[in-house]
C-alpha positions in Angstrom: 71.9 151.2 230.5 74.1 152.5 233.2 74.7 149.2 234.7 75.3 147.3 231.5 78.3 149.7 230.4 80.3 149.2 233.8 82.8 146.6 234.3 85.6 144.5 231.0 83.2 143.3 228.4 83.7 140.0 229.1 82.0 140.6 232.6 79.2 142.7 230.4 79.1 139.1 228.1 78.5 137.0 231.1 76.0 139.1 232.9 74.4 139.1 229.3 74.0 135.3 229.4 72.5 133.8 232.3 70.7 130.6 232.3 67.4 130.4 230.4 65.4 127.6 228.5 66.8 128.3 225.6 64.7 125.9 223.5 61.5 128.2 224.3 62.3 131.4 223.7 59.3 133.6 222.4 60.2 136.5 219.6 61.0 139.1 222.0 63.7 137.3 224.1 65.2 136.5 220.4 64.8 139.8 219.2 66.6 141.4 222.7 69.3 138.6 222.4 70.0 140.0 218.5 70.2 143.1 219.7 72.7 141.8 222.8 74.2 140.7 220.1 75.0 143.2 217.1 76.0 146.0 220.4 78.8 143.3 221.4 79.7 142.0 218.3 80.0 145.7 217.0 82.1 147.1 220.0 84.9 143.9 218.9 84.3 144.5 215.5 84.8 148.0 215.5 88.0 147.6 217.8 89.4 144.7 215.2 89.1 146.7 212.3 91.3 150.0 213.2 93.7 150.8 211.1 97.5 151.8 212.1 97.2 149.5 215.4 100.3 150.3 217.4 102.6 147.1 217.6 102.3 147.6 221.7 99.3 146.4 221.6 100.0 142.9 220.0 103.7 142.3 220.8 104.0 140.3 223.3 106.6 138.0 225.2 106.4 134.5 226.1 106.3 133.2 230.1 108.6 129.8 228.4 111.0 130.8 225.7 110.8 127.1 225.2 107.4 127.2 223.9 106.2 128.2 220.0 102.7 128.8 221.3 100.9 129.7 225.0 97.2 129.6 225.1 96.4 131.6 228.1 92.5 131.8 229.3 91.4 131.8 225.6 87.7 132.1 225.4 86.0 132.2 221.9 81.8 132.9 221.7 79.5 132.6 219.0 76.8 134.9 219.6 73.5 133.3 218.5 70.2 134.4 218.0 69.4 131.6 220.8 72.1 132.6 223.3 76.3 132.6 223.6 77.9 129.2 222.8 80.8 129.5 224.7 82.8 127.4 222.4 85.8 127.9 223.5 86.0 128.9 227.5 89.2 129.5 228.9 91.6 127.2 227.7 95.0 127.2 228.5 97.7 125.0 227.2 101.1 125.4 226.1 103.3 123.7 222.7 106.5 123.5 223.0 109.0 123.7 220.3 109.6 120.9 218.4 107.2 118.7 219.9 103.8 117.2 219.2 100.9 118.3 220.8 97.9 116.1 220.2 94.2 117.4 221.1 91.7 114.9 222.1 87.8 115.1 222.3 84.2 114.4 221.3 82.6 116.7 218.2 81.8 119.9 219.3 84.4 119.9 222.3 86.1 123.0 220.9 89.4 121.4 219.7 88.8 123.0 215.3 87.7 126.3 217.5 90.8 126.2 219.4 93.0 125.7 216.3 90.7 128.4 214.4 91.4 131.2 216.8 94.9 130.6 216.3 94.6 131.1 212.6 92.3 133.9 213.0 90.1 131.7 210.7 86.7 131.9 213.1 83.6 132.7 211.2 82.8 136.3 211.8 80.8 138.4 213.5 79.0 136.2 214.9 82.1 134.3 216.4 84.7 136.0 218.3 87.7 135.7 220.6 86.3 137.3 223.6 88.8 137.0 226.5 92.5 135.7 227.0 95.4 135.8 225.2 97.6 133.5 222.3 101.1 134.3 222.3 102.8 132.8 218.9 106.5 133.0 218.7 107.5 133.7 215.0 111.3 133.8 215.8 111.3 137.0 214.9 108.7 138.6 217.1 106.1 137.5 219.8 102.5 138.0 218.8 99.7 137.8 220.7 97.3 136.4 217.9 93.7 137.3 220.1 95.0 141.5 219.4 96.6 141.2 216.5 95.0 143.2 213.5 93.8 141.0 210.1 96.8 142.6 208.3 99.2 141.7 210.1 98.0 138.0 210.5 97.7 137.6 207.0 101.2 137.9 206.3 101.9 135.6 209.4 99.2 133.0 208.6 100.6 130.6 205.8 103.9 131.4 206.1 104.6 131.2 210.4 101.5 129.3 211.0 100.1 127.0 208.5 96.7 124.5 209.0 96.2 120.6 206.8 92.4 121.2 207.1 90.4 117.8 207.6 89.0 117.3 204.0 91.2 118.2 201.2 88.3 117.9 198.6 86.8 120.7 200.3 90.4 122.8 200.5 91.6 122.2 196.9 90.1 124.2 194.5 89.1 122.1 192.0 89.6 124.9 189.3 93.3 125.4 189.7 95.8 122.7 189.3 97.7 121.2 192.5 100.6 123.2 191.3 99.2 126.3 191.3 97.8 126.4 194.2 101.4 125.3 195.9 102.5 128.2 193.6 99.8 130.9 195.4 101.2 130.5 199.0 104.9 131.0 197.9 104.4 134.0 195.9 102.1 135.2 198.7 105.1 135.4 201.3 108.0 135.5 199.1 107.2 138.1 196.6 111.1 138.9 195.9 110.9 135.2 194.3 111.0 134.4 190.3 108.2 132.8 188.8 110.6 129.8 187.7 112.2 129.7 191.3 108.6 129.7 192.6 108.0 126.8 190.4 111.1 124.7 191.4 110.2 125.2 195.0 106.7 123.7 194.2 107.8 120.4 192.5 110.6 120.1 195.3 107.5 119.9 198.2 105.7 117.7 196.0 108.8 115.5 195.7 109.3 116.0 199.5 105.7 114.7 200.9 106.4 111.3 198.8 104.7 111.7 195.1 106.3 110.1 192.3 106.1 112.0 189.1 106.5 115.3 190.8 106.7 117.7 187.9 103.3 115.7 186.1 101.3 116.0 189.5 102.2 120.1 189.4 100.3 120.4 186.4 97.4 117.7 187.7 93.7 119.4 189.1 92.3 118.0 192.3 90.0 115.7 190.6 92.9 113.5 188.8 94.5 112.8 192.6 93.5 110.3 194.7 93.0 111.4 198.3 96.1 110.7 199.7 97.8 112.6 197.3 95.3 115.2 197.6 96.0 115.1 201.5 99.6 115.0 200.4 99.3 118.4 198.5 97.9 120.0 201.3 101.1 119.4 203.2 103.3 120.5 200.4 101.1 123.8 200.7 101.3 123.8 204.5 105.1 123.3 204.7 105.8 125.4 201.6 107.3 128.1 203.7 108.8 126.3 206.8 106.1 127.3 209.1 106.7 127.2 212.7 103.7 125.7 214.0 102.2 123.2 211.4 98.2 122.7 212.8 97.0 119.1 211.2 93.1 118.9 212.2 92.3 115.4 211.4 94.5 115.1 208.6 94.0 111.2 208.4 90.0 111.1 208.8 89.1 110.6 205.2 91.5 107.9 204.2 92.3 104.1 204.6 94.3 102.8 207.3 97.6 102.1 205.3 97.1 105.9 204.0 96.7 106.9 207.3 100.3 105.5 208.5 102.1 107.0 205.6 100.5 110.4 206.1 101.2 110.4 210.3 104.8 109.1 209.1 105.5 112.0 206.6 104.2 114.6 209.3 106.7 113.3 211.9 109.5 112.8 209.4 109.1 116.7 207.8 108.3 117.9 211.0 112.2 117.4 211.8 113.2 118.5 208.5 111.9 122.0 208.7 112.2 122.1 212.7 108.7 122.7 213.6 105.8 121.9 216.0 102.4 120.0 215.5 99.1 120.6 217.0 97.3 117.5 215.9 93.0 117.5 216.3 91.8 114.3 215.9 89.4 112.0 217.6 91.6 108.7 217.4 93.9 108.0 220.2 95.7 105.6 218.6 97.2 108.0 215.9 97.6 110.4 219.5 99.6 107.4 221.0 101.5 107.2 218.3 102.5 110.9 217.6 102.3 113.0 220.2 105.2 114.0 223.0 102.0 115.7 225.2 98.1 115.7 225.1 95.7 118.0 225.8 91.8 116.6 227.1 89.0 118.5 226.4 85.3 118.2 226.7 82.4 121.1 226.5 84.7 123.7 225.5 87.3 123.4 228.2 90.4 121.7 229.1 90.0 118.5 231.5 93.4 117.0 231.5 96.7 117.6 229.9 100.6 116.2 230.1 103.1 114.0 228.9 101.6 111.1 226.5 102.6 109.0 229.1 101.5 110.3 232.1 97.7 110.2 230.5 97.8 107.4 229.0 99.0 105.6 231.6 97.3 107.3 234.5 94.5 108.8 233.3 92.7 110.7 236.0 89.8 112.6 234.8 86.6 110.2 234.5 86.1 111.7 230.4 89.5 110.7 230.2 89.1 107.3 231.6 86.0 106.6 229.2 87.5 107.5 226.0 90.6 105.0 227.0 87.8 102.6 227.6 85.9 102.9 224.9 89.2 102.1 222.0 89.9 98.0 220.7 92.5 96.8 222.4 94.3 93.9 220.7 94.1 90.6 222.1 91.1 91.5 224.3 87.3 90.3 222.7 84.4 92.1 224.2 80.9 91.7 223.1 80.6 95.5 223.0 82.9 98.3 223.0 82.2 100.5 226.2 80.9 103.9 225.9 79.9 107.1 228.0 76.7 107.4 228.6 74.6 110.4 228.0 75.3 113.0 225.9 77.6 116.7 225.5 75.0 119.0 227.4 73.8 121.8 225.6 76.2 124.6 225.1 74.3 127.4 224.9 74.5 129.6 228.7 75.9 126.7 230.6 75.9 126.2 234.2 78.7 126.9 236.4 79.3 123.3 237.2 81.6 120.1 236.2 79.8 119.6 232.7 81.0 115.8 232.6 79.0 115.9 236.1 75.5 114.4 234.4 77.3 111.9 232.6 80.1 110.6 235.2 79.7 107.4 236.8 82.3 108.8 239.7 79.7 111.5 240.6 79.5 112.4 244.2 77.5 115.4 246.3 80.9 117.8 246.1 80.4 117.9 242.0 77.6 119.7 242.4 79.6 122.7 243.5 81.2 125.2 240.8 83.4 123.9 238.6 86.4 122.2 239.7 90.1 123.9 239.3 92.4 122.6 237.7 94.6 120.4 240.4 98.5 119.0 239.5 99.0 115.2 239.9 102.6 116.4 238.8 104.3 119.7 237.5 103.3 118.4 234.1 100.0 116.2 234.5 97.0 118.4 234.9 93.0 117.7 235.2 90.0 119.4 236.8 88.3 117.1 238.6 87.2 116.6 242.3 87.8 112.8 241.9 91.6 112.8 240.7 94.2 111.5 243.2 95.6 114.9 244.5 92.4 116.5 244.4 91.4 113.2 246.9 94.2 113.4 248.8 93.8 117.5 249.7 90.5 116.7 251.1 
C-alpha cells in the first residue's frame, strides 16, 4: 500500500496499468481493477468537486498570446472494468486566433475526446482528464480548463466556448421549439437581458445562419425542420453569444453534399463576423482542404502530425498520414479500388509503449520496434512522430 501512494497520480495510473490479456480476465482481476478504479476515480472526483477553489489554481497564462487555445500534454482515461483506455494520451496542439484548425482521424482516434475535455463534457467518473493542461483564453481571463471547477466552466461553456455536436436530431430537444432553445442559451449568460430583447436576438441568428422565414422557424419544433436547418439552428445556438472558440465536430456528417457546402460556407463566413476560431472534427479531408489554415493528425489517441494545411497536404510525412491521402477520390484519376490501410486501430486498453501505427505500416523497419517515437520538426511549424519522416532520416 506503501508503494502505491508514492509518486503524482498519474505515475500511480501507469504503474496501475501494465500490459495484460485483457480479453481473459477472470472475476478477481476485474474485481481488483474496479476497485483500482473507484480509489482513483474518487481521489479526482473528490478534488473536482471542492467548493471555493482559489482562482490560482486555474488561472493560467498562455506561452503564445496569439493562440485562443494550448493543449499541453493532455491525457484523458476512461477507467474500465477491463483496464484504462487511454483515450486521449498526451496531446498537444495549439489554435490560433482566428484561424481554423481541422482534426483528422479514424473513429476512436480520440479527436470528440479531445474536443470533450475542452468542454468539460466527458462522461463521468469513469472518464477523466488525468494529466496536462488546456489553457483557453476568454479575453478576459486565461483558464486552464483541466483545473477549472464545474461552476465556473458552466458559465464559460456556451457563452466563450461553444460545440455544433455531429447529429442535431440527437441535440434538439424535440419538446421545445427551435426558438426556445436559441432563447435558453441567451438568458443563460445574459441574465440582465429582457425577455423581448432575448427574443429579437434569437430571430436575428436564425436570420444570420441563412433561414428564410426567421420569425416562423422561432416558433417551429425540431421535427417540422429539415436537417440542414436543424444543423443550421444548432449554429444559431452555438454563435448566440459570440463565442471565442466555435468547436464543429462533424457538423456536415448527416447531410447531402450541396448541404454540406452551404453549411462549411456559413461557418467560414460567421466565423469572421463574430471574430472567432474553429476546431473542426471530421473524418473527410476534403471539407479539411477546404477549411482549415492548420491540421492536426492523430491516430490511437495521440498526435502523429500537425502544421500548415499546406505543408501536410503537400508533404505528408507520417506513413497514417500518407494512407488516409491515399485512400480519398481524386478527380480525373479511375482506380479499380480505392486504397486502404491495412489492419486495424490496436486495442486501446493498456497499450504498449511503441509506434501504434507500427503493425499496420508498410514503412516498418527494426528501429520501430523501439519506444515510441518523439515528435521530430520537418519545419518550425510541420510536426510528426515517426522514425521514417525526412528529418528523423536525416539525424540518423
Amino acid at each position: 500500500m506503501n508503494n502505491r501512494k508514492k509518486g503524482s497520480l498519474f505515475e500511480r495510473i501507469n504503474t496501475m496499468t501494465k500490459p495484460k490479456d485483457s480479453n481473459h480476465l477472470t472475476a478477481r482481476e476485474i474485481r481488483q481493477i474496479a476497485r483500482e478504479n473507484r480509489r482513483v476515480t474518487d481521489a479526482l472526483e473528490n478534488k473536482r468537486n471542492r467548493k471555493n477553489v482559489p482562482e490560482s489554481e486555474y488561472l493560467t497564462t498562455m506561452k503564445n498570446p496569439d493562440n485562443v487555445v494550448e493543449f499541453d500534454g493532455l491525457r484523458t482515461y476512461f477507467f474500465t472494468d477491463i483496464g484504462t483506455v487511454k483515450a486521449v494520451d498526451g496531446v498537444s496542439f495549439e489554435i490560433p486566433r482566428g484561424k481554423t484548425v481541422g482534426v483528422v482521424g479514424e473513429s476512436g482516434c480520440g479527436k470528440s475526446v479531445t474536443s470533450l475535455s475542452l468542454m468539460q463534457l466527458v462522461q463521468r467518473p469513469l472518464g477523466q482528464i488525468v494529466d496536462g493542461a488546456i489553457r483557453f483564453d476568454t479575453g478576459d481571463k486565461v483558464y486552464d480548463i483541466a483545473q477549472t471547477p464545474y461552476q465556473v466552466m458552466e458559465k464559460i461553456r456556451g457563452s466563450k466556448v461553444s460545440m455544433i455536436f455531429q447529429e442535431p436530431n440527437t441535440s434538439l430537444n424535440p419538446v421545445f421549439t427551435a426558438g426556445y432553445q436559441i432563447d435558453e442559451v441567451i438568458q443563460l449568460h445574459n441574465p440582465e437581458m429582457t425577455p423581448e430583447e432575448v427574443k429579437a436576438l434569437s430571430i436575428e441568428m436564425i436570420d444570420m445562419v441563412g433561414i428564410a422565414n426567421s420569425e416562423g422557424v422561432y416558433n417551429m419544433y425540431p421535427h417540422e425542420l429539415s436537417g440542414g436547418m436543424r444543423q443550421r439552428i444548432m449554429i444559431a445556438m452555438a454563435l448566440s453569444c459570440s463565442p471565442k472558440l466555435i468547436i464543429a465536430d462533424e457538423p456536415t456528417t448527416a447531410l447531402d453534399v450541396t448541404i454540406q457546402a452551404q453549411i462549411l460556407d456559413l461557418l467560414r463566413n460567421l466565423k469572421d463576423q463574430i471574430n472567432s476560431s474553429i476546431m473542426l472534427i471530421t473524418h473527410d479531408l476534403g471539407v479539411i482542404a477546404e477549411m482549415a489554415d492548420y491540421v492536426v493528425v492523430m491516430y490511437a489517441g495521440r498526435v502523429v502530425e500537425k502544421g500548415t494545411a499546406t505543408e501536410v497536404f503537400k508533404n505528408p510525412q507520417h506513413p497514417y498520414t500518407v494512407g488516409l491521402m491515399a485512400s480519398k477520390p481524386v478527380i480525373n484519376r479511375s482506380v479499380e479500388r480505392l486504397y486502404t490501410i491495412p489492419g486495424n486501430v490496436p486495442n486501446p486498453v493498456n497499450m504498449p509503449n511503441h509506434c501504434y501505427f507500427r503493425d499496420r505500416c508498410e514503412r516498418r523497419t527494426a528501429v520501430c520496434n523501439g519506444a515510441y517515437p518523439q515528435e521530430v520538426h520537418i519545419t518550425d511549424t510541420h510536426i510528426a512522430a515517426c522514425y521514417h519522416t525526412s528529418a528523423a532520416e536525416k539525424q540518423v
